[in-house]
Steps between C-alpha positions, in 0.01 A plus 500: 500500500665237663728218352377134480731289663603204339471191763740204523250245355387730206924553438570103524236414258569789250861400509358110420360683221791658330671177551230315310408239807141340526243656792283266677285487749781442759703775392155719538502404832778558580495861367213590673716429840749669377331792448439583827852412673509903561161499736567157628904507560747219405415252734100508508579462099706192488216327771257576207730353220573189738108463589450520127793203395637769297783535762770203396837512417821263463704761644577580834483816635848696418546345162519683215271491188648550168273653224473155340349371836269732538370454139471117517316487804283795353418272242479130695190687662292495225588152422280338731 
C-alpha cells in the first residue's frame, strides 16, 4: 500500500481552511496548478499561474513575507 501524497495546492488550501479564509474560484485555480508543480517543475508552474493572472505580487523577488502578508493577500483574492 502506498502513501497518498499530499500536493502543494491541496496543502495551501487546507491550511486556508484551518485559518477560516473564503475559497473561490480563483483560489481553485490556482490549486489545481499547484498541484502539479512536482511533474511540471518550478518554472513551467509559475508560467501557468502568470498565464492564469493568478501570478501578481507587490513584492519583489527577495522580499520577505510575513504571516500577516500572506494571509491578507490570501484573502484580497476572493474579494474580487
Amino acid at each position: 500500500m502506498s502513501k497518498r501524497q499530499l500536493k502543494l495546492g491541496d496543502a495551501i488550501t487546507k491550511l486556508a481552511k484551518a485559518l477560516h479564509l473564503p475559497h473561490c474560484s480563483r483560489c481553485e485555480q490556482r490549486r489545481q496548478i499547484l498541484n502539479e508543480i512536482q511533474t511540471l517543475g518550478i518554472k513551467e508552474t509559475m508560467k501557468r499561474l502568470k498565464a492564469a493572472g493568478l501570478r501578481t505580487s507587490a513584492k519583489s523577488a527577495g522580499e520577505v513575507w510575513s504571516v500577516e502578508d500572506i494571509i491578507k493577500k490570501m484573502e484580497d483574492c476572493c474579494d474580487k
